[in-house]
N, CA, C and O atoms as a Maestro MAE file, in Angstrom:
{
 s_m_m2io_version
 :::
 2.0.0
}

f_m_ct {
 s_m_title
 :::
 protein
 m_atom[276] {
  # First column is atom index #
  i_m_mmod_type
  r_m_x_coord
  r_m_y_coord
  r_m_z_coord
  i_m_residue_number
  s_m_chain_name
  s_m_pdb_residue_name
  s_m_pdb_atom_name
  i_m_atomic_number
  :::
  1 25 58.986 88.965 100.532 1 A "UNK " " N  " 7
  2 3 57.786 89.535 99.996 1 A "UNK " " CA " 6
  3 2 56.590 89.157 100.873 1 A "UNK " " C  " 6
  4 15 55.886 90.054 101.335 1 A "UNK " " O  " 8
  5 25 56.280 87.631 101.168 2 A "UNK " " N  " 7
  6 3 55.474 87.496 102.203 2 A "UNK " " CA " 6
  7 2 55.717 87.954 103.318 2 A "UNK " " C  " 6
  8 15 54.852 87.592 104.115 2 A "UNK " " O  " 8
  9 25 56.722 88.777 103.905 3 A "UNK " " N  " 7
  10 3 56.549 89.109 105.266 3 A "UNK " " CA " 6
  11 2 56.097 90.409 105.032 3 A "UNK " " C  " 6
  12 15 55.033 90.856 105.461 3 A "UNK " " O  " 8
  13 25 57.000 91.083 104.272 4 A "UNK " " N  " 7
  14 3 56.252 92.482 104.167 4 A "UNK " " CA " 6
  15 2 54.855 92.677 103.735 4 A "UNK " " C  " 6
  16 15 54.286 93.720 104.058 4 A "UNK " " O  " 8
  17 25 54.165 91.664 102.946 5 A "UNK " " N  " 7
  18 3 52.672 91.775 102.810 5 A "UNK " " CA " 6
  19 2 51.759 91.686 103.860 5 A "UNK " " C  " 6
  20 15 50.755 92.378 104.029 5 A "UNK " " O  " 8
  21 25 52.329 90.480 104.778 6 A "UNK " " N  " 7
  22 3 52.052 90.444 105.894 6 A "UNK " " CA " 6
  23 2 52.128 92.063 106.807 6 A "UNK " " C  " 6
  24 15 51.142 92.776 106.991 6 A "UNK " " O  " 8
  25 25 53.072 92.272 107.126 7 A "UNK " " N  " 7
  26 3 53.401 93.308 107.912 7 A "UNK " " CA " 6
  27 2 52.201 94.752 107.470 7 A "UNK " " C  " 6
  28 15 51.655 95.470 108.308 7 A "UNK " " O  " 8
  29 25 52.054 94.852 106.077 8 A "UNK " " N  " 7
  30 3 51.100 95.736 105.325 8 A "UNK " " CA " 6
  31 2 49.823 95.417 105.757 8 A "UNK " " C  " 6
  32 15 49.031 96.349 105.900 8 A "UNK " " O  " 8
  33 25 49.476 94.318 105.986 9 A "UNK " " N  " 7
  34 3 47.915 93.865 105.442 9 A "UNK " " CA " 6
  35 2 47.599 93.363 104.481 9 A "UNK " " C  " 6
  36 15 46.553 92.714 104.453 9 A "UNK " " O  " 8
  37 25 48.544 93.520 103.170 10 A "UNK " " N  " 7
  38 3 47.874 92.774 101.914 10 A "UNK " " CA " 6
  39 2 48.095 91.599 102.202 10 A "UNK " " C  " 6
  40 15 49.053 91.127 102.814 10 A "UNK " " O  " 8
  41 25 46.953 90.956 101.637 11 A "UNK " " N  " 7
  42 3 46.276 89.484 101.589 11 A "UNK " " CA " 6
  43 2 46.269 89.022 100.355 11 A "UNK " " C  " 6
  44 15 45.690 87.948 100.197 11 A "UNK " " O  " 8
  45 25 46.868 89.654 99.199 12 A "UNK " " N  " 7
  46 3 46.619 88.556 97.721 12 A "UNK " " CA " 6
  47 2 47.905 90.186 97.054 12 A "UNK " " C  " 6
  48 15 47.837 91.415 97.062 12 A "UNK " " O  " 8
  49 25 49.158 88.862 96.466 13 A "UNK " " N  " 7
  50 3 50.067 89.166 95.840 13 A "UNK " " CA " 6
  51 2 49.918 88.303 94.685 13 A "UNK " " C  " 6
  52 15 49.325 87.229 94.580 13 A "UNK " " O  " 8
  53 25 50.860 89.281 93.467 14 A "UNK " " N  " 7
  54 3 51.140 88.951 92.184 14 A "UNK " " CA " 6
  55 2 52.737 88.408 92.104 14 A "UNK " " C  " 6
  56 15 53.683 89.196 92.104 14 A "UNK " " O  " 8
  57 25 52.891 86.959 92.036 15 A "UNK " " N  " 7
  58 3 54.377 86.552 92.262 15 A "UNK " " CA " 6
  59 2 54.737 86.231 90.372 15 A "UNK " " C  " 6
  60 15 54.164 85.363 89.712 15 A "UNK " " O  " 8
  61 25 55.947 87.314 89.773 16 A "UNK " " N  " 7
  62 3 56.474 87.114 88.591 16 A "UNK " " CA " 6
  63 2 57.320 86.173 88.576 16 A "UNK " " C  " 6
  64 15 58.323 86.184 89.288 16 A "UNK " " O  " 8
  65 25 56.996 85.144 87.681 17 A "UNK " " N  " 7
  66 3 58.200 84.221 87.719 17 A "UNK " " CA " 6
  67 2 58.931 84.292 86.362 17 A "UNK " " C  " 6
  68 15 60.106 84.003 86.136 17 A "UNK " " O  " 8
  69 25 57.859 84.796 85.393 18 A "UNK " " N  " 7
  70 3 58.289 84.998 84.223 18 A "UNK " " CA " 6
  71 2 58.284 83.178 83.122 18 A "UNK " " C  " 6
  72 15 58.180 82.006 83.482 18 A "UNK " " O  " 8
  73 25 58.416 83.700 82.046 19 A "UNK " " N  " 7
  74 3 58.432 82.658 80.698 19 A "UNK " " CA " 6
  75 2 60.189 81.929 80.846 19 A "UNK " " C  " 6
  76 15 60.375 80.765 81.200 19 A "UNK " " O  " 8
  77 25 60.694 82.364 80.687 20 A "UNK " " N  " 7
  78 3 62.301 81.649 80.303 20 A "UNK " " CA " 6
  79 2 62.506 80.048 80.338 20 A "UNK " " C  " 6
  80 15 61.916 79.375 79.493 20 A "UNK " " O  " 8
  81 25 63.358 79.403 81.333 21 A "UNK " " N  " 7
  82 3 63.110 78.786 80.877 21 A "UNK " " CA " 6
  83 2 62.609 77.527 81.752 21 A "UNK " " C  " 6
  84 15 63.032 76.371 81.764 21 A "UNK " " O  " 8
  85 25 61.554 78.146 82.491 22 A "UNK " " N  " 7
  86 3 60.582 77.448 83.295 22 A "UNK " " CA " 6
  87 2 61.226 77.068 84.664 22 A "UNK " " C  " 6
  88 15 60.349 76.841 85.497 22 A "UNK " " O  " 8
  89 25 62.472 76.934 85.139 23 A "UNK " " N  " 7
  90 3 63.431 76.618 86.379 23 A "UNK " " CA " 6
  91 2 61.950 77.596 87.264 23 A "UNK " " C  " 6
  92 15 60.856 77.171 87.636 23 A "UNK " " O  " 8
  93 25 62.403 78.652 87.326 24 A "UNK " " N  " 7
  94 3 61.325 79.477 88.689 24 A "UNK " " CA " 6
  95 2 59.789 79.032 88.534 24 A "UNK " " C  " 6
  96 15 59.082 79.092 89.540 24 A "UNK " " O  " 8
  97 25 59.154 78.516 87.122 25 A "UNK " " N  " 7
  98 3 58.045 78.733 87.127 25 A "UNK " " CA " 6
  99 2 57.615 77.289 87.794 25 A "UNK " " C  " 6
  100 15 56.596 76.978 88.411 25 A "UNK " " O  " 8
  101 25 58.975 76.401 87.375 26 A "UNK " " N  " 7
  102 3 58.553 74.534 88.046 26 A "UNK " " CA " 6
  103 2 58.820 75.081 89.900 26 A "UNK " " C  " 6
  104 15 58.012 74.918 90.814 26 A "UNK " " O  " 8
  105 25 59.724 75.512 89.956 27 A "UNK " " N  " 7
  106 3 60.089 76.157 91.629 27 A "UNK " " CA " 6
  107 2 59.188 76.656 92.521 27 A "UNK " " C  " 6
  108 15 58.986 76.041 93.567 27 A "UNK " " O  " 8
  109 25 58.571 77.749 92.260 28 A "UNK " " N  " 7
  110 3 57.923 79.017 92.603 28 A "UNK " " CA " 6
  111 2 56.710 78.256 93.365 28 A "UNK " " C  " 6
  112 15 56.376 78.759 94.437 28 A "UNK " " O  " 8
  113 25 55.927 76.954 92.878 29 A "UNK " " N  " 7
  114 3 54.588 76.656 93.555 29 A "UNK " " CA " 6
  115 2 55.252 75.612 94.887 29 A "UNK " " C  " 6
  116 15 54.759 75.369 95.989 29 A "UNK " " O  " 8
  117 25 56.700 75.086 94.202 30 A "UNK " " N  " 7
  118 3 56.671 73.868 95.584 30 A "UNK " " CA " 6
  119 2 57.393 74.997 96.516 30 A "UNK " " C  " 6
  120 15 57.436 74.662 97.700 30 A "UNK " " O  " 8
  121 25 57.931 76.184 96.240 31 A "UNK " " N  " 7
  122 3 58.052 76.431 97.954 31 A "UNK " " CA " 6
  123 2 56.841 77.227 98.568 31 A "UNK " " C  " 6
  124 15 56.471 77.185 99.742 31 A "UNK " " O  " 8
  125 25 56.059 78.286 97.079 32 A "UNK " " N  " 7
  126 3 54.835 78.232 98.054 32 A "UNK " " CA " 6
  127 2 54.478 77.167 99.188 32 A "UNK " " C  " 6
  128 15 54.556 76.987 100.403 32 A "UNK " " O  " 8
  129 25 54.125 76.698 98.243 33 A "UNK " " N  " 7
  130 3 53.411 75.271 99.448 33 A "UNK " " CA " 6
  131 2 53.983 75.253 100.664 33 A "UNK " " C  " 6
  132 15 53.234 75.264 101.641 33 A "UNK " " O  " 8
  133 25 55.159 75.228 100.818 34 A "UNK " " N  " 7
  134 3 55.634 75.180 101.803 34 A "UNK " " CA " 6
  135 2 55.457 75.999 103.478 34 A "UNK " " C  " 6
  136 15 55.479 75.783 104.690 34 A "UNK " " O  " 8
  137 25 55.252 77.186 102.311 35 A "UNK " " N  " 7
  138 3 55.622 78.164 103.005 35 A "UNK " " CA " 6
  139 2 54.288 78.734 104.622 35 A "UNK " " C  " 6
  140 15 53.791 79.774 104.190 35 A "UNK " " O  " 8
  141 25 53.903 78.568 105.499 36 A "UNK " " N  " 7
  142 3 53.143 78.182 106.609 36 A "UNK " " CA " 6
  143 2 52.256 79.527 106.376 36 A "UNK " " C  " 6
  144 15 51.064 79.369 106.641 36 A "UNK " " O  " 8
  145 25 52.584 80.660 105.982 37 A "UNK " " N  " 7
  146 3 51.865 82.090 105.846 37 A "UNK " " CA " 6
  147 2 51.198 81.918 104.549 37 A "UNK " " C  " 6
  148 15 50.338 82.773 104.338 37 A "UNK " " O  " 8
  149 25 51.401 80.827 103.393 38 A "UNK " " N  " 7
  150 3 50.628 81.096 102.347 38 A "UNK " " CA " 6
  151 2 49.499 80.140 101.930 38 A "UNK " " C  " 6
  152 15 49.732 79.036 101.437 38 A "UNK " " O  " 8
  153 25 48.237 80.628 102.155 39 A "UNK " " N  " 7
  154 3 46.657 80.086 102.498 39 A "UNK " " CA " 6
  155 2 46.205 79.382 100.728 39 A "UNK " " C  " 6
  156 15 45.184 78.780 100.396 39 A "UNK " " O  " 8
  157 25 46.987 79.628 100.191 40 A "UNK " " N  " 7
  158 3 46.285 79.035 98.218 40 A "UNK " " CA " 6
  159 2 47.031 80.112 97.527 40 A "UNK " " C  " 6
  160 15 47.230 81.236 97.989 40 A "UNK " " O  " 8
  161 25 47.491 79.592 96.184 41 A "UNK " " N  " 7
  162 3 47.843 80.335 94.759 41 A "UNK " " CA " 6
  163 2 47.486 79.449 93.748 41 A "UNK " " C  " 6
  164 15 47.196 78.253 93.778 41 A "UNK " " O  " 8
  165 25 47.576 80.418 92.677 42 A "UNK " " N  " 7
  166 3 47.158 79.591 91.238 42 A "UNK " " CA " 6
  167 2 47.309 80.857 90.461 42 A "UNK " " C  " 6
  168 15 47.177 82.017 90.851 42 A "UNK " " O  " 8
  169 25 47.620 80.379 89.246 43 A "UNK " " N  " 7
  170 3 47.989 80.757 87.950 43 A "UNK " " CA " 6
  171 2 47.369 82.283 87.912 43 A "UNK " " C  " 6
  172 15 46.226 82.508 88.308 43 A "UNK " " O  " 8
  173 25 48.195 83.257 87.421 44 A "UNK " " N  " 7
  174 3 47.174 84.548 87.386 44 A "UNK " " CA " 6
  175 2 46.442 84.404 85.994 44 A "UNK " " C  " 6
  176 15 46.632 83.473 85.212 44 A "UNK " " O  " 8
  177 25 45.586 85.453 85.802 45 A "UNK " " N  " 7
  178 3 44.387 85.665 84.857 45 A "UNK " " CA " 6
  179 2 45.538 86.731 83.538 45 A "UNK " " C  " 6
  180 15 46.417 87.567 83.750 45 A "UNK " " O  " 8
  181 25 45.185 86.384 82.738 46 A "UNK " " N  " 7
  182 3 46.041 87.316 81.048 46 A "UNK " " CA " 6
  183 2 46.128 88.447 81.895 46 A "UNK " " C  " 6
  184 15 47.347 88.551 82.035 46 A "UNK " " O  " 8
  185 25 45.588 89.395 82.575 47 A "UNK " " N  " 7
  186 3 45.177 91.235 82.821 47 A "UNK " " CA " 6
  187 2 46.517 90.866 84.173 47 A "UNK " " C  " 6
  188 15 47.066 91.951 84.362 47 A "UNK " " O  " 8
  189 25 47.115 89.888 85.016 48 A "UNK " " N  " 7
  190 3 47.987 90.349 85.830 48 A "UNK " " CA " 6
  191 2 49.600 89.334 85.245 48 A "UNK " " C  " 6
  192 15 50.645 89.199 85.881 48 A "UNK " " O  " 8
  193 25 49.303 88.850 84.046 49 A "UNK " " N  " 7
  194 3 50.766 88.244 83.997 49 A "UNK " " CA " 6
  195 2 50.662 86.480 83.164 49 A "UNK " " C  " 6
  196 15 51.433 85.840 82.450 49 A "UNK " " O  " 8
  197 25 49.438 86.252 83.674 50 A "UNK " " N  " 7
  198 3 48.734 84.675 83.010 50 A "UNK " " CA " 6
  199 2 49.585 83.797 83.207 50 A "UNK " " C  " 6
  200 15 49.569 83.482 84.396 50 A "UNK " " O  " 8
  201 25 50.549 83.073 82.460 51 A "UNK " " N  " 7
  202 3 51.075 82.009 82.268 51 A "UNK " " CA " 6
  203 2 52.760 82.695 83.017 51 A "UNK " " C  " 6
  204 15 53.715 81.923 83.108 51 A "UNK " " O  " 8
  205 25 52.842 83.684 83.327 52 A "UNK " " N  " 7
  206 3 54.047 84.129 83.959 52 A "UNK " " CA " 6
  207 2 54.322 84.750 85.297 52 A "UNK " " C  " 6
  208 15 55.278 85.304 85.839 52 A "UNK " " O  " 8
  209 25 52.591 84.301 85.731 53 A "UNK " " N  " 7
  210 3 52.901 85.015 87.227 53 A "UNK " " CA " 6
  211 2 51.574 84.116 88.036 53 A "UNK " " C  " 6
  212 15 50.490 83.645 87.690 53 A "UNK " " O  " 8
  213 25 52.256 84.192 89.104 54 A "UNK " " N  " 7
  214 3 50.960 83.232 90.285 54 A "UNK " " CA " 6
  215 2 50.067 84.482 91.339 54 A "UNK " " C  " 6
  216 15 50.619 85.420 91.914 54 A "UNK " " O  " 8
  217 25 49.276 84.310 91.355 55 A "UNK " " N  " 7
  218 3 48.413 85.128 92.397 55 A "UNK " " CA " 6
  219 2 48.433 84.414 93.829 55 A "UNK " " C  " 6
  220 15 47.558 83.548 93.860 55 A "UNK " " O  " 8
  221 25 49.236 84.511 95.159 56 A "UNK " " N  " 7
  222 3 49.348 84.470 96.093 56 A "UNK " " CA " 6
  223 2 48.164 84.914 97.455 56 A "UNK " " C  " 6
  224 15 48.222 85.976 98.075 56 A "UNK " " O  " 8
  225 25 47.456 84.154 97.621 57 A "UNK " " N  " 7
  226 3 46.343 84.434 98.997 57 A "UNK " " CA " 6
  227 2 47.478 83.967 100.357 57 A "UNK " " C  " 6
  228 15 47.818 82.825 100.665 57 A "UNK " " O  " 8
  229 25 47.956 85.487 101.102 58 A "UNK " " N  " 7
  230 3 48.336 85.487 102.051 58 A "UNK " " CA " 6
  231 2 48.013 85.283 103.578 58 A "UNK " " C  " 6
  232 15 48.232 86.388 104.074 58 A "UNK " " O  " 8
  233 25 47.684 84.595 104.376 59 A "UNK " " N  " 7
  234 3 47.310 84.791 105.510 59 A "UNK " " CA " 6
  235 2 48.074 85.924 106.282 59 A "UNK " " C  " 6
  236 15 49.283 85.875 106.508 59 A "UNK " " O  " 8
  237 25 46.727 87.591 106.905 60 A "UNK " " N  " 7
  238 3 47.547 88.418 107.454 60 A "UNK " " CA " 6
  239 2 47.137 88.668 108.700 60 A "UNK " " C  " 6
  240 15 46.023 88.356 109.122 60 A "UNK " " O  " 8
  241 25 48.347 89.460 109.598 61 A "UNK " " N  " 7
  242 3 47.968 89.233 110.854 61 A "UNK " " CA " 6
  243 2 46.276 89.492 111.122 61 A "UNK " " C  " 6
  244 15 45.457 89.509 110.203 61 A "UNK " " O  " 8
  245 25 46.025 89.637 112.193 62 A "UNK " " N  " 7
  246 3 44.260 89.970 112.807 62 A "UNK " " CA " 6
  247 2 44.344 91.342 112.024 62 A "UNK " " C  " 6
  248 15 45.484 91.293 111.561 62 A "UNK " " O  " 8
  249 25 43.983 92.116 111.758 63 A "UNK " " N  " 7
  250 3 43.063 93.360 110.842 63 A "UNK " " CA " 6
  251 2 42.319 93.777 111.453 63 A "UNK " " C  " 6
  252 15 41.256 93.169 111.330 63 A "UNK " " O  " 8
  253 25 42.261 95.090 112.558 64 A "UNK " " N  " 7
  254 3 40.686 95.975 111.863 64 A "UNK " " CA " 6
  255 2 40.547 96.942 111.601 64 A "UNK " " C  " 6
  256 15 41.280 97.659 112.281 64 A "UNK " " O  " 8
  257 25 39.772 97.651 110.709 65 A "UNK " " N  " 7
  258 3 39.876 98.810 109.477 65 A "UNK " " CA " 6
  259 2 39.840 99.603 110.907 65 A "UNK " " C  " 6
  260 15 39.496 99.321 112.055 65 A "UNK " " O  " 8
  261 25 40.446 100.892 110.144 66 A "UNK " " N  " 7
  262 3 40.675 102.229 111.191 66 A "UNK " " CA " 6
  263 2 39.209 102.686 111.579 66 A "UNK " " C  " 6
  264 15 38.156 102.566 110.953 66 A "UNK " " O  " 8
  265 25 39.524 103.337 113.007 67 A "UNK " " N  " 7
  266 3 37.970 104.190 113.341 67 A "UNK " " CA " 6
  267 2 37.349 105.449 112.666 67 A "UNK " " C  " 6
  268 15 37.923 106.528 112.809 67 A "UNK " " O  " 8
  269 25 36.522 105.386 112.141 68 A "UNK " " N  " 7
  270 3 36.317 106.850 111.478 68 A "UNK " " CA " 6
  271 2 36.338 108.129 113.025 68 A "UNK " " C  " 6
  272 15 36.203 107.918 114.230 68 A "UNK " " O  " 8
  273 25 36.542 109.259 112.333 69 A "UNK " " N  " 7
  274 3 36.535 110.404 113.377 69 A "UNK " " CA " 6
  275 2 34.954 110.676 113.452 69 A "UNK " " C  " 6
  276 15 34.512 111.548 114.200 69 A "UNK " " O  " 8
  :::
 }
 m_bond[275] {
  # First column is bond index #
  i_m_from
  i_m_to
  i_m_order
  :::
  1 1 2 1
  2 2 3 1
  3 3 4 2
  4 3 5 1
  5 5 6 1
  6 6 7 1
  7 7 8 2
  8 7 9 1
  9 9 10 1
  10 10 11 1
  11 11 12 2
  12 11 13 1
  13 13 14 1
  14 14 15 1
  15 15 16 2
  16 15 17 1
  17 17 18 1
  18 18 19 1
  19 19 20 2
  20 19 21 1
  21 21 22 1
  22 22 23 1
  23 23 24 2
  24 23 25 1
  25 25 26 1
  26 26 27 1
  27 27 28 2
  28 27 29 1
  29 29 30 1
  30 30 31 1
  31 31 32 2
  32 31 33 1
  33 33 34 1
  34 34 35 1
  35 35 36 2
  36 35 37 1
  37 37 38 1
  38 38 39 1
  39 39 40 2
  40 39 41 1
  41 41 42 1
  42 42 43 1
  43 43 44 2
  44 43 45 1
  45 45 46 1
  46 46 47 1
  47 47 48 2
  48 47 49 1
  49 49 50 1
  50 50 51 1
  51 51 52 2
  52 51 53 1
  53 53 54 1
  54 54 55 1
  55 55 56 2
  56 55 57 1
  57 57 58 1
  58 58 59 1
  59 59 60 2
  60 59 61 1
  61 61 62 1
  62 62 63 1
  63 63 64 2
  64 63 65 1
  65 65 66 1
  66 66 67 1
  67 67 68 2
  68 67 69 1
  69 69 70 1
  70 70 71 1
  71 71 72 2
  72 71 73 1
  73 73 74 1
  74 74 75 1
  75 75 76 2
  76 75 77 1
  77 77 78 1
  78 78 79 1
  79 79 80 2
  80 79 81 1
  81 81 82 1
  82 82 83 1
  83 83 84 2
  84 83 85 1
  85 85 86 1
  86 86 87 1
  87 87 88 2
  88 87 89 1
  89 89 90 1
  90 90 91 1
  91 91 92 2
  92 91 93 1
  93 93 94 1
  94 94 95 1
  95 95 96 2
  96 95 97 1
  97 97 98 1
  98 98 99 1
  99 99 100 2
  100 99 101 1
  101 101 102 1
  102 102 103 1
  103 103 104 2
  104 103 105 1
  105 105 106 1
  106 106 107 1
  107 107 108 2
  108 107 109 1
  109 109 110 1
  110 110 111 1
  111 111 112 2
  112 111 113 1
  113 113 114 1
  114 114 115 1
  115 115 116 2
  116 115 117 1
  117 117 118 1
  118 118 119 1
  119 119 120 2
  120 119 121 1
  121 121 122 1
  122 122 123 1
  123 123 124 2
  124 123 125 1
  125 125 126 1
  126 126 127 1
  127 127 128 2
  128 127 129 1
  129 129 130 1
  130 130 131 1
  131 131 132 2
  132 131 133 1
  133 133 134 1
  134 134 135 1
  135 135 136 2
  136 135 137 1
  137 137 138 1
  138 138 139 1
  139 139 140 2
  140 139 141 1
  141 141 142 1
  142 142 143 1
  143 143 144 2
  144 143 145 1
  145 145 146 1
  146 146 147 1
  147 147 148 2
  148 147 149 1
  149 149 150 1
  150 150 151 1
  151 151 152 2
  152 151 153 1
  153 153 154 1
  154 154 155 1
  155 155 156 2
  156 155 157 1
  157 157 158 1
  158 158 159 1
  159 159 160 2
  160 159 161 1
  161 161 162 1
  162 162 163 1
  163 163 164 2
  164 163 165 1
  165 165 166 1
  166 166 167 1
  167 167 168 2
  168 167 169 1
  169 169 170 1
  170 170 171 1
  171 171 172 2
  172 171 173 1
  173 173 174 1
  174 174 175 1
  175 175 176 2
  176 175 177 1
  177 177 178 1
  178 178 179 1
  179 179 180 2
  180 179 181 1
  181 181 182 1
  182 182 183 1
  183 183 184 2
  184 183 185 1
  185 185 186 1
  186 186 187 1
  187 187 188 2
  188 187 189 1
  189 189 190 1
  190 190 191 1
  191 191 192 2
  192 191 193 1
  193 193 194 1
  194 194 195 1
  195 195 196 2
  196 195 197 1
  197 197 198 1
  198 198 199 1
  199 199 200 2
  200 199 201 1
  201 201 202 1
  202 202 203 1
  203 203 204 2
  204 203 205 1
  205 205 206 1
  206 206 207 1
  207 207 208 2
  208 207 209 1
  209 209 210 1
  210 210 211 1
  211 211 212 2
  212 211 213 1
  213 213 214 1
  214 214 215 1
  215 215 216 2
  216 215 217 1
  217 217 218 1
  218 218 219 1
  219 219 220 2
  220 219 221 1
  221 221 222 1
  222 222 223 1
  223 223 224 2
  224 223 225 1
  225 225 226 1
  226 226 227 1
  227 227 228 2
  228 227 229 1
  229 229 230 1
  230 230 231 1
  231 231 232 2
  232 231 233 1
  233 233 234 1
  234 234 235 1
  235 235 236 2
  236 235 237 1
  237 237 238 1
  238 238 239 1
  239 239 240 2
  240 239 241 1
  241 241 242 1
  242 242 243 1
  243 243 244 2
  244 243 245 1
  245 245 246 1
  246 246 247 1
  247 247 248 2
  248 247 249 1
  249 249 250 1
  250 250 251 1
  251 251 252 2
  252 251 253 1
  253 253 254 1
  254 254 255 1
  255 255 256 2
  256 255 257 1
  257 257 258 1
  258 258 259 1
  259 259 260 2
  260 259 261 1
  261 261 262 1
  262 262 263 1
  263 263 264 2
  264 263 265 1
  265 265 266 1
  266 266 267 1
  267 267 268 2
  268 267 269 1
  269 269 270 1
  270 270 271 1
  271 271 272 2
  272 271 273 1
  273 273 274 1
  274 274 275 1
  275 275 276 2
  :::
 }
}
């Protein structure tokens, strides 16, 4: 998922880990961390998932918006 966001341009993903029975939700932040492409996450807001999903700030390649004609 982080590479293809990368590869896109998006810079901030919604990672579901879901309620059950917490295994992915204790998981899900220590390999963030790990992970060298991902710049900060934290808990999403009630409107993308709240207590069942993390909001991901991706570092993406260099960017620059297209030229207008």
């Amino acid at each position: 998922m982080i590479a293809a966001c990368r590869r896109e341009h998006v810079f901030c993903a919604c990672v579901m880990h879901g309620h059950g029975k917490h295994i992915l939700k204790q998981q899900t932040p220590l390999w963030l961390a790990q992970h060298p492409h991902v710049m900060a996450f934290h808990q999403a807001p009630k409107e993308y998932g709240g207590d069942a999903a993390l909001l991901v700030l991706i570092e993406v390649e260099e960017w620059l918006p297209p030229e207008l004609p």
